[in-house]
PLY file of the C-alpha trace (Angstrom):
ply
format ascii 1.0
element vertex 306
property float x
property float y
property float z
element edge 305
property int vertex1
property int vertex2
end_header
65.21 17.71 81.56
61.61 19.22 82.24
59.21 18.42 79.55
58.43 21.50 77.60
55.43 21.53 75.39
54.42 25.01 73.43
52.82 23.19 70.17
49.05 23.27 70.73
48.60 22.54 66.82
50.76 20.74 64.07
50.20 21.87 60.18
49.73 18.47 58.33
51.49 18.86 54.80
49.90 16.25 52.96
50.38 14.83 49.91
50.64 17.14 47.64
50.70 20.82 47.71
49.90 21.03 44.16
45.99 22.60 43.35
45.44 20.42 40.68
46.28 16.98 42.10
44.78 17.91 45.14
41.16 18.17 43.62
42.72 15.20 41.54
43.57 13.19 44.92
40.11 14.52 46.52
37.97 12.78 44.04
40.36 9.70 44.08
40.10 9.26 47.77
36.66 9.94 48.16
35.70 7.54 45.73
37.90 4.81 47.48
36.37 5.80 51.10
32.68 5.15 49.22
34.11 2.05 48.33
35.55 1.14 51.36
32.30 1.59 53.24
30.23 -0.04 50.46
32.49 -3.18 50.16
32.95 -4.36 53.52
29.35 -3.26 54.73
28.76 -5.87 52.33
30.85 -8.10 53.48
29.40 -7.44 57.68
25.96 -7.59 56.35
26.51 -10.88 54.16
28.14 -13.05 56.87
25.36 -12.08 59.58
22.47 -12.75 57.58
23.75 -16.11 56.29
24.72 -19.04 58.39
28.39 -18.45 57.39
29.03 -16.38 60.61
29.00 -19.70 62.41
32.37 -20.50 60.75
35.33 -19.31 62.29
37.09 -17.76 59.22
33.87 -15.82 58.47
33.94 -14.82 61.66
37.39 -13.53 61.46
36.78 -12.21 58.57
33.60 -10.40 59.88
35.75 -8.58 62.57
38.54 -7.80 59.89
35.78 -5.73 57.65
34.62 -4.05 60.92
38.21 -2.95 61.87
38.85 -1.88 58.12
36.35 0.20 58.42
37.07 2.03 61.91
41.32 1.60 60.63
40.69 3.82 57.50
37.85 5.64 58.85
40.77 7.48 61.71
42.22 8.65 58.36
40.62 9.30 55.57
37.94 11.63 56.54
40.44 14.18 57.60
42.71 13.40 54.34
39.82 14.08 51.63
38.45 17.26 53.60
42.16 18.47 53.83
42.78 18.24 50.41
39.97 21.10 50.04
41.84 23.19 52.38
44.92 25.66 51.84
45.64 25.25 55.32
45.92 22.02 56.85
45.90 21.94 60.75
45.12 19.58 63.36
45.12 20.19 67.27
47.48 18.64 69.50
45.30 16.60 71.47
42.85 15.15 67.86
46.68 14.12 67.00
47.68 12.18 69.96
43.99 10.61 69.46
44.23 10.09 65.36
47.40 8.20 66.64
46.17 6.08 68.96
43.38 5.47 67.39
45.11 4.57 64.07
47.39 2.17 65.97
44.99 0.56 67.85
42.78 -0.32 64.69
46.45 -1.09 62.94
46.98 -3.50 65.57
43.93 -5.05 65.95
44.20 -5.93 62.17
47.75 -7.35 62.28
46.53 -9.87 65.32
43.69 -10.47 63.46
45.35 -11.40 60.48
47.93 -13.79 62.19
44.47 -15.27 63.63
43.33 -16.03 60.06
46.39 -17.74 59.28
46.06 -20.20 62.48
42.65 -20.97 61.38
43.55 -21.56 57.79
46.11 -23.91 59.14
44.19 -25.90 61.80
41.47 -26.32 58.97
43.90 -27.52 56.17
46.85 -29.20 58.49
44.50 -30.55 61.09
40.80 -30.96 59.34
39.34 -34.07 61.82
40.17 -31.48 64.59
39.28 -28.27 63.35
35.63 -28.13 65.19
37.19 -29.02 68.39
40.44 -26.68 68.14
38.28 -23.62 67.06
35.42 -23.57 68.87
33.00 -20.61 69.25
34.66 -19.77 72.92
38.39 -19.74 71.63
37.17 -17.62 68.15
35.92 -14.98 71.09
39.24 -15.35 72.91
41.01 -14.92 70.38
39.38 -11.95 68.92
39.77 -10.49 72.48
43.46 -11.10 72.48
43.17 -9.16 69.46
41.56 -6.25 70.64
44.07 -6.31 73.73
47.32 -7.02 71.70
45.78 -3.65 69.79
45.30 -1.27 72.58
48.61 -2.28 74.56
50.58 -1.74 71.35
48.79 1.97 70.62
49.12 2.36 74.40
53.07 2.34 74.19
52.97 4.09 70.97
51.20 7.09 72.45
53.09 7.46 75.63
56.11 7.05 73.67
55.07 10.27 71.75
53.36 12.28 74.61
56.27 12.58 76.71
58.18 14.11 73.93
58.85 17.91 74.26
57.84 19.60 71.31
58.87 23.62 71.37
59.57 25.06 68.07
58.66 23.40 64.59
54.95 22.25 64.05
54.89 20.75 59.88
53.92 17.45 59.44
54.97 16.09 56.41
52.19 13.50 56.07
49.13 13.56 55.88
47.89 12.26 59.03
49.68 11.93 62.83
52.13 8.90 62.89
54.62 8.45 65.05
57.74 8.80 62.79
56.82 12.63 61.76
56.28 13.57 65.05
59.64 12.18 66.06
61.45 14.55 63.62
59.60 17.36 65.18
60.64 16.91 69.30
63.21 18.93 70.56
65.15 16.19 72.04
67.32 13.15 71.67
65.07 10.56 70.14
67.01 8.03 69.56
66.20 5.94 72.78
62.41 6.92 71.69
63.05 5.54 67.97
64.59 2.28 69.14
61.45 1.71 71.34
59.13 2.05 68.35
61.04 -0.34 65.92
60.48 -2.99 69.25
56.90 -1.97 69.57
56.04 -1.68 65.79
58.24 -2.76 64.10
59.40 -6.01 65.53
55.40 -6.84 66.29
54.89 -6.54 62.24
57.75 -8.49 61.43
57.12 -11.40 63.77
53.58 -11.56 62.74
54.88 -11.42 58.68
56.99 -14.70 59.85
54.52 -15.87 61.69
52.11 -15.57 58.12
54.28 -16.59 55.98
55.52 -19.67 58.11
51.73 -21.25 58.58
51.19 -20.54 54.88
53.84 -22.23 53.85
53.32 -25.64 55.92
49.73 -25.51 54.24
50.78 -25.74 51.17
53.57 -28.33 51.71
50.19 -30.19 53.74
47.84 -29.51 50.14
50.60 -31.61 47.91
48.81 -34.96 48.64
45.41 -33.76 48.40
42.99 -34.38 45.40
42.83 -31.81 42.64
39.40 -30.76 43.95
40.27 -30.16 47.01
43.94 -28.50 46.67
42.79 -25.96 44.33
39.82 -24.98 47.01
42.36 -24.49 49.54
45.04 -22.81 47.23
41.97 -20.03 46.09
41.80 -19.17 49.96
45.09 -19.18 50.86
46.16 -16.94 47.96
43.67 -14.31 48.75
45.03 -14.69 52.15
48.28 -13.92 51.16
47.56 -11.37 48.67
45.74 -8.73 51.61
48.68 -9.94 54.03
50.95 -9.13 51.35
49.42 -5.45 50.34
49.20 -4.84 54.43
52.43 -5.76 55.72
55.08 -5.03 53.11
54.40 -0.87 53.42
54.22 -1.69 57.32
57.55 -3.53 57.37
59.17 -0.70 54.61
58.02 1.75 57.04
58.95 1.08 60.48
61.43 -1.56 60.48
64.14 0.56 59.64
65.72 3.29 62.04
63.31 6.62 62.92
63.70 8.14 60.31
61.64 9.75 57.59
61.29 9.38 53.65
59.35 11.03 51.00
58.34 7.85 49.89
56.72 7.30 53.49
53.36 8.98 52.70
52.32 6.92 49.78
53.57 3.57 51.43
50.91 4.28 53.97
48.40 4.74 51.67
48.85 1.31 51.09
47.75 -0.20 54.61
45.18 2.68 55.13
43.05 3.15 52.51
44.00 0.83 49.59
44.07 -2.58 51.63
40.73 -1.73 52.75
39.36 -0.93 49.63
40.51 -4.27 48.12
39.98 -7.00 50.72
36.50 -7.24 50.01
37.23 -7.83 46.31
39.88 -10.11 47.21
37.96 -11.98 49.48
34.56 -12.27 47.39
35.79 -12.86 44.03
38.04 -15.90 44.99
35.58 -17.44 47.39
32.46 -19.37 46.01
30.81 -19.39 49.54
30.68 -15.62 50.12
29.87 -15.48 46.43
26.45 -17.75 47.66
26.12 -15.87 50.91
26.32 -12.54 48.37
23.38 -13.85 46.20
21.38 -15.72 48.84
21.10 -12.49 51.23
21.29 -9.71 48.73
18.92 -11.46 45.42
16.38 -12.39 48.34
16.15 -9.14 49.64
17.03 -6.81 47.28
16.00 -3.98 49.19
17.88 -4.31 52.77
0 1
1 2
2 3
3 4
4 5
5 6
6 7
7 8
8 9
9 10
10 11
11 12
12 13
13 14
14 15
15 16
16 17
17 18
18 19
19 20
20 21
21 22
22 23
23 24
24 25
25 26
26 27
27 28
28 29
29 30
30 31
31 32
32 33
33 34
34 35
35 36
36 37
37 38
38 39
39 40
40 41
41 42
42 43
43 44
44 45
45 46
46 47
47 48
48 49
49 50
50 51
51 52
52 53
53 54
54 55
55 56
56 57
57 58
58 59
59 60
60 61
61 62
62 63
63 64
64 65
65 66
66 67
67 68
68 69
69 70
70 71
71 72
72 73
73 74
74 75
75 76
76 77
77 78
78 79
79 80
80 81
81 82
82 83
83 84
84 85
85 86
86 87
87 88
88 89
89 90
90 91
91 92
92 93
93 94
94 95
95 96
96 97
97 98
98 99
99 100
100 101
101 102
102 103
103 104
104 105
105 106
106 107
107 108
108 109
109 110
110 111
111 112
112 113
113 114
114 115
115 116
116 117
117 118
118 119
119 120
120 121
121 122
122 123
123 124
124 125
125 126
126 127
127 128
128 129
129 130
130 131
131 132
132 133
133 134
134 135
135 136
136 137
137 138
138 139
139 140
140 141
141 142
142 143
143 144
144 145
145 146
146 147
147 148
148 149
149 150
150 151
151 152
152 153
153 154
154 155
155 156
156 157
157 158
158 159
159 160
160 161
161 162
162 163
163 164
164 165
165 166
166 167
167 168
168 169
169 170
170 171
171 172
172 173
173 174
174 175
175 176
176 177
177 178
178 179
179 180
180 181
181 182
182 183
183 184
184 185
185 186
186 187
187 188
188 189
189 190
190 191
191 192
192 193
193 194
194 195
195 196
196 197
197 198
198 199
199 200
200 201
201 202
202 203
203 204
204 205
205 206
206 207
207 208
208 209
209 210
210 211
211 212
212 213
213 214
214 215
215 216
216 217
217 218
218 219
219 220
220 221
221 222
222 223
223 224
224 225
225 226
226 227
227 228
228 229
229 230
230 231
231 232
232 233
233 234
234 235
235 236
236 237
237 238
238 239
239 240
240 241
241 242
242 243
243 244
244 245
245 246
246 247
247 248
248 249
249 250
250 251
251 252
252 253
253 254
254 255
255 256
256 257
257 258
258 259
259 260
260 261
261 262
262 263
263 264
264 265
265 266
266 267
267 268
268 269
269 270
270 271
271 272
272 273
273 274
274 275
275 276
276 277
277 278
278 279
279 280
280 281
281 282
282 283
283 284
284 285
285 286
286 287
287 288
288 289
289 290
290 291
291 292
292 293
293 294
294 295
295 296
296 297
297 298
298 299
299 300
300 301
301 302
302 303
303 304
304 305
């Protein structure tokens, strides 16, 4: 069958096409993309002026802030000026590219997460080898593999949606390009299509969830015979850990595990893992953590004015 295309726009349908909780959701969102840039500039700008950039999970963590910030940023620009707008369109071509886009940054930030975990575990489950297992050259491989796991998976994603014939409907009902949407709106078979995206998305969230939740667990079965002191240090990292794996992947897993299809539900779910994970993994990373509390005061009480 030829591939017939005569969509050059889609009409995003948001969140709401109520007045009122529009200019209710604009002021929300705006004030959480403010945050989001405030919080984990601080975070960026905290861990590079301080020595703690020479640790691997500050390092990690470094690259995590920077990808929350481009993740959300493919987003929520286009959501809070929307919500102004009684008309909500989007070209065909910004769509394919807020989807790739969105999915690379997505992926990136699973890969990096599952990175985090390793490192948590190699320093708690293997301390007297932690310098030598993550050294400087593997954190840079590994944040490369990130990058690369990242692009392959958005890579799929968007070929998986560009050779889809689209010839009649153009509403989006989300706020933003995603693959499941678009699905509904092709004027073909997509169930082929919809398989491919639970193995691509899907299946890569879950196994990396496992993956989390496996290495977190064997740390804290390894923190049962250490000192007091020491345990409770761990078990304040690990739980913040958990907590921005938990808020990131549970939406993810709600959303795309399950067969392509689409729920009302489905647009506030991903507000989850686009703008409100963002917002909060500074505060869950700062508050719980006395050395970026020191790197906090140490850059930022020294030079109040950077």
């Amino acid at each position: 069958m030829e591939n017939i295309n005569n969509v050059t726009e889609f009409i995003l349908l948001g969140l709401s096409q109520n007045k009122k909780m529009k200019h209710f959701c604009f002021l929300l969102f705006l004030f959480c993309y403010i945050a989001i840039w405030m919080g984990n500039l601080l975070i960026i700008i905290s861990i590079i002026c301080s020595q703690l950039i020479d640790q691997p999970m500050y390092f990690f963590l470094n690259y995590l802030a920077l990808s929350d910030l481009c993740y959300t940023s493919t987003v929520t620009p286009k959501l809070v000026t929307d919500l102004l707008e009684d008309r909500n369109t989007i070209s065909y071509t910004n769509c394919m590219a807020q989807l790739f886009t969105m999915h690379f940054f997505g992926g990136i930030e699973v890969f990096l997460l599952t990175a985090m975990a390793y490192d948590r575990y190699v320093a708690i489950c293997k301390p007297l080898h932690y310098t030598i297992i993550m050294h400087r050259r593997k954190c840079n491989a590994i944040m490369f593999a990130c990058c690369a796991g990242g692009f392959l998976h958005s890579f799929v994603q968007c070929i998986l949606t560009i050779t889809l014939p689209f010839c009649g409907p153009n509403e989006i009902d989300h706020y933003c390009c995603d693959v499941y949407p678009l699905l509904k709106l092709a004027c073909t078979d997509t169930y082929i299509t919809g398989i491919l995206v639970i193995a691509n998305t899907g299946m890569i969230g879950l196994v990396a969830f496992v993956v989390l939740m496996l290495s977190y667990f064997l740390i804290l079965y390894t923190i049962r015979a250490y000192p007091p002191k020491s345990r409770s240090k761990a078990l304040s990292t690990c739980s913040s850990h958990i907590t921005v794996v938990v808020i990131f992947f549970v939406p993810i897993l709600f959303i795309y595990i399950r067969p392509a299809t689409t729920l009302p539900e489905d647009k506030v779910f991903a507000l989850f893992y686009t703008i409100i994970a963002p917002m909060f993994n500074p505060l869950i990373y700062t508050l719980r953590n006395m050395e970026m509390k020191n790197a906090l005061r140490k850059v930022w009480c020294q030079h109040p004015f950077l």
